[in-house]
N, C-alpha and C positions, 0 to 999 in steps of 0.2 A: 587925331583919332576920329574914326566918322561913325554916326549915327547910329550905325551897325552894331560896330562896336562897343559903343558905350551904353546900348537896349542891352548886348548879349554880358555885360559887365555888371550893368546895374543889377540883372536877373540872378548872374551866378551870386554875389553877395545877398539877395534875399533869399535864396535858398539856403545857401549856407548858416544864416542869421537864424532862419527856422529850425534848421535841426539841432543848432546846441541849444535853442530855447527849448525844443520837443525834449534832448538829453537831458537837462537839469531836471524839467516835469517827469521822466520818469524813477531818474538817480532819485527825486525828494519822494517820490512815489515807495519806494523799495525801500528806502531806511524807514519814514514812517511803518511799512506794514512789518519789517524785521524788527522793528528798535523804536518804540512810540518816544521813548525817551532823547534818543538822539533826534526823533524831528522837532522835538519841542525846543530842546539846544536850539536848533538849527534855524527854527521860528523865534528863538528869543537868545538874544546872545549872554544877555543877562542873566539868565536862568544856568548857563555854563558858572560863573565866577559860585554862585548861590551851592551850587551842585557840589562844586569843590569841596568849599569852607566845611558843609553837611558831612561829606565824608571823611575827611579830615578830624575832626574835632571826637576825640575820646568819650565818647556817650557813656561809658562805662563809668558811670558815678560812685564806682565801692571802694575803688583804690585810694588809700589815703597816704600823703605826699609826707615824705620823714625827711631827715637831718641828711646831708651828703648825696640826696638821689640830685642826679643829674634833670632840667628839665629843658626841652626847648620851646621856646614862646616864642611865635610866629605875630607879628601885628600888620594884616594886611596893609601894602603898599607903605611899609613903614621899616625900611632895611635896618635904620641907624638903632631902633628899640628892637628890633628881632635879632635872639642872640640865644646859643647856649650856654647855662648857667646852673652850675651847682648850689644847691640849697646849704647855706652856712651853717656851723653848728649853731648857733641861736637860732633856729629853724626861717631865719630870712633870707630874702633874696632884692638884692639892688637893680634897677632899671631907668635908664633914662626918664625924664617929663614923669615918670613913675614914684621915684625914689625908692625907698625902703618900705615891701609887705611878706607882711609875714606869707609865708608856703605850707613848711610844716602843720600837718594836721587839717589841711583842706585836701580836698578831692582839686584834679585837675578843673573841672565844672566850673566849682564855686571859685576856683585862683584867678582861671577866665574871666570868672565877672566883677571881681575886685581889680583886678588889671585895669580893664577896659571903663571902670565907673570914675578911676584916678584919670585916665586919659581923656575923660573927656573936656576936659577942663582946656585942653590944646585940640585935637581932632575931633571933629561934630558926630562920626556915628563909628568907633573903634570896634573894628572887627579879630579879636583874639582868639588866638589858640595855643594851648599849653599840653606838649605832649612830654611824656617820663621815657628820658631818653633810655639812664639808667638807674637801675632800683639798688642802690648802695644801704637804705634804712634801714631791709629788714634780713636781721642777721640770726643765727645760731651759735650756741655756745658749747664747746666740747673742754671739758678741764675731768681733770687725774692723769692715769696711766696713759699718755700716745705722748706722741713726739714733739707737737707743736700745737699744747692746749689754745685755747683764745676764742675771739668769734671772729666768725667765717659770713662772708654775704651769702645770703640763699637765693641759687638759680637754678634754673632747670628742675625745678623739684627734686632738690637732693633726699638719699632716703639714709638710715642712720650707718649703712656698709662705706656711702659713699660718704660723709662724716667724718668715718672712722681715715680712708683713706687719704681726705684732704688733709686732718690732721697728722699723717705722716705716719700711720699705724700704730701699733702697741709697743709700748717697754715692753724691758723684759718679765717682768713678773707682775702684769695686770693681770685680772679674773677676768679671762675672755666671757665666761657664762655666765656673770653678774653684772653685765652692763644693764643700766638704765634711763631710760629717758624722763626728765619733767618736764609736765608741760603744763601754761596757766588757762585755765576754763573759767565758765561760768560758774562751777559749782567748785573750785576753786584747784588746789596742783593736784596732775593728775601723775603717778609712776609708773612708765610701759617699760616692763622687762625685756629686754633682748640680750639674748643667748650667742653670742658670734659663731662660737662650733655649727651649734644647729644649721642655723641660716649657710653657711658655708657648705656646708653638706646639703642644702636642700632642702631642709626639716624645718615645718614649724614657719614657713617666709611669712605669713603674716604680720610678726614683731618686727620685721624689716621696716618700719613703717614711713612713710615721705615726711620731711622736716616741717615745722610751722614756724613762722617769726615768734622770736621770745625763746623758744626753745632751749633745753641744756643736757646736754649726755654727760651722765659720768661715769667713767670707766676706774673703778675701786682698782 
């Protein structure tokens, strides 16, 4: 190759070299001013895992974890304890390096940091997360006249029509218009009349009202 050559070679590679170094500067340019958050990622790769975990993790501290709900507990970079697991009737739940802690009656929060306070005794900074896969605790009760009295799991905000029809509808000779619901309050059982006819016709749908855990219809 002569001299020629390898001036007009060496050049074409320094220009080239420049413009994806000039692309990057303005690709990092453009997510910064669209997306402050993905340049920060993108300046800290560390800040990516951090971000995750944050969103991940059930902030909603009100939910309180019953007998039967399903939960999955995630232990970063910890495959062999990350498992879904239903909460046994003695309201505990079993985990490797873990053993046996109780669930029932903690928020996912506080299960989090009972998890993670046992693991550290094996892993130096346990990062946990407990999410309620399924909510199997919290139930309602329909007993008398229908077809398949019992408790029923509450989903979807069932309201007392759809009650009526999980449990298979009415015998024959229940009091459609004397149904009523109890319910337990602070100020202690409350009785909401509901009229089937009414509601059925249109009339009156406020007594229709959406189910609560604890709940009990009875249809005389």
């Amino acid at each position: 190759m002569t001299t020629i050559s390898r001036t007009l070679k060496s050049r074409r590679l320094a220009v080239l070299l420049a413009g994806t170094l000039l692309s990057s500067a303005l690709c990092a340019q453009t997510v910064a001013r669209s997306n402050p958050a993905a340049a920060n990622a993108l300046a800290n790769p560390a800040a990516v895992h951090e971000a995750a975990i944050s969103a991940a993790k059930p902030h909603d501290n009100t939910f309180v974890i019953g007998n039967d709900d399903v939960l999955a507990i995630n232990v970063w970079k910890e495959p062999d304890i990350s498992r879904s697991i239903p909460v046994r009737s003695d309201g505990k739940i079993s985990l490797p390096l873990v053993g046996e802690v109780q669930a029932a009656g903690l928020t996912p929060l506080r299960l989090e940091s009972d998890i993670a306070i046992r693991l550290k005794n094996y892993i130096s900074e346990p990062e946990v997360t407990v999410i309620v896969q399924q909510v199997n605790s919290q139930k309602f009760n329909i007993l008398g006249q229908v077809e398949r009295p019992g408790s029923y799991v509450i989903a979807n905000s069932p309201t007392v029509l759809d009650a009526i029809a999980l449990a298979g509808g009415f015998r024959d000779f229940a009091k459609k218009k004397s149904v009523y619901v109890l319910r337990q309050g602070s100020g202690g059982e409350a009785r909401i009349p509901f009229n089937y006819k009414d509601v059925i016709q249109g009339k009156n749908m406020s007594q229709n009202v959406r189910l609560q855990p604890g709940d009990t219809i009875i249809v005389p």
